[in-house]
Steps between C-alpha positions, in 0.01 A plus 500: 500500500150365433222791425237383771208603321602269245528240761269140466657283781740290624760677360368500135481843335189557223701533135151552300609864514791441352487281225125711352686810534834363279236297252331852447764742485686217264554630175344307181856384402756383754809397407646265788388166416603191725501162306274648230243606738466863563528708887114572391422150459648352851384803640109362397590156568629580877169704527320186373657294744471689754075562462470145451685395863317753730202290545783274648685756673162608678441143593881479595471778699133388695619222592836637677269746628259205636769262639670823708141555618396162644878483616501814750109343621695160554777636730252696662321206604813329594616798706164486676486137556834510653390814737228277618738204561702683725 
């Protein structure tokens, strides 16, 4: 079940949290390592990634935003129109 204060939209739940609070409670020396890279080291490249797309997920997410917009004013002039027709 999603926490809905943690919620962004359309279905996409906010892992900032997450990822600062494992990269700060980390300890200096972890022992898993994953094809030489350390969990601390994926951990700050995911967090990487993820600051560097959210300029695109905002724009992502305007533009949904925009197109369901001018969508419900477009059927509402075509359900208008169509009162007047008949």
């Amino acid at each position: 079940m999603c926490d809905p204060e943690r919620e962004v939209g359309y279905g996409i739940t906010d892992s900032w949290d997450e990822i600062v609070e494992t990269l700060q409670g980390a300890p200096d020396s972890i022992d898993t390592e994953l094809g030489g890279y350390t969990e601390r080291q994926l951990l700050a490249g995911r967090l990487n990634m993820l600051f560097r797309d959210r300029r695109a997920h905002a724009y992502t997410r305007q533009l949904m935003e925009t197109e369901a917009r001018m969508s419900r004013e477009s059927w509402g002039r075509a359900t208008d129109t169509s009162d007047l027709v008949h």
